[in-house]
N, C-alpha and C positions, 0 to 999 in steps of 0.2 A: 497538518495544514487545515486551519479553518477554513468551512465548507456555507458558513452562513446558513445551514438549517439546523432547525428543532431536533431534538433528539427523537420523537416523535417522525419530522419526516424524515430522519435519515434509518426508520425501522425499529427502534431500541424502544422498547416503553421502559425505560428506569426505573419508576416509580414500582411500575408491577414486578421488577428484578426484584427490586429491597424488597417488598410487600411478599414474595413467595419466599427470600430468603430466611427472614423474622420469621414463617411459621416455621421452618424446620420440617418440614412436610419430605416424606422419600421420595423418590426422584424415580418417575417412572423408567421400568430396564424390561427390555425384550431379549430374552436371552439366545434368541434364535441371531437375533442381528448383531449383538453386543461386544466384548472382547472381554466384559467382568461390569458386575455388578454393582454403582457407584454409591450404593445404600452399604453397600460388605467392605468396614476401611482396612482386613486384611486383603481382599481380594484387589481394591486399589493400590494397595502397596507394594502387594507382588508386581501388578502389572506394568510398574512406572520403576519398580527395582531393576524391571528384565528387560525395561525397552532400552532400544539401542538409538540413539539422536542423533542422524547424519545431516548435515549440511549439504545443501545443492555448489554450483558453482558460482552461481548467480548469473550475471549477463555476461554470454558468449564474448569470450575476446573477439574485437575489434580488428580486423586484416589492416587496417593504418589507425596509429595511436594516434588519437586528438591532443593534442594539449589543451592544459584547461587555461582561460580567459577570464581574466575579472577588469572588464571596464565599464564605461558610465556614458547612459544614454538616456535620452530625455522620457521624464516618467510617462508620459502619451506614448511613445511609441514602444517601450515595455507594454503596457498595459493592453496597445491592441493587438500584441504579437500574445501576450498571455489569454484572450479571451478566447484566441482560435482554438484552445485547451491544449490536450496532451500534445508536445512535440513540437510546442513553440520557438526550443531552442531550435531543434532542425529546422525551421522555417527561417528564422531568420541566417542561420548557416547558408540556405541556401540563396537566400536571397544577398547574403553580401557573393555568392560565387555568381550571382547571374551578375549582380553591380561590377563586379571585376572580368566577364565575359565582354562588355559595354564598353569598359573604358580602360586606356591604355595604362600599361604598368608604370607607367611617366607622371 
């Protein structure tokens, strides 16, 4: 999702990534804190032969399944339900359940 900053202000100096990559320069390793040596590419290839990759579950099931909704509502009021940032959809969820607390099922 574009964030509309510089790569700069999102923390990344790029520039200095490539520029340290071209010299090929080792890669500083503390071997007190380490798991293996990233300059040793035997030492890398044991360690990535013997790891074992598990998967989370991701997000907790839900005690009542949502259905999903795809309808069409006027771009302004997307836009200021998306400004509030994360968790725009729950707001307007909840805001159609307060509209439906108001007004009769009729």
């Amino acid at each position: 999702m574009p964030t509309g900053k510089t790569p700069a202000e999102l923390g990344t100096d790029w520039k200095r990534v490539q520029r340290e990559a071209a010299q090929d320069a080792p890669i500083a390793f503390d071997a007190q804190a380490e798991p293996y040596d990233p300059n040793d590419a035997q030492a890398v290839a044991a360690f990535w032969n013997a790891a074992t990759i598990r998967r989370g579950r991701g997000r907790p099931a839900a005690a009542v399944k949502r259905p999903t909704l795809n309808m069409r509502v006027d771009a302004d009021v997307l836009a200021a339900f998306k400004a509030t940032g994360p968790g725009w959809q729950t707001r307007i969820n909840a805001a159609l359940k307060e509209w439906l607390r108001t007004h009769s099922a009729a």
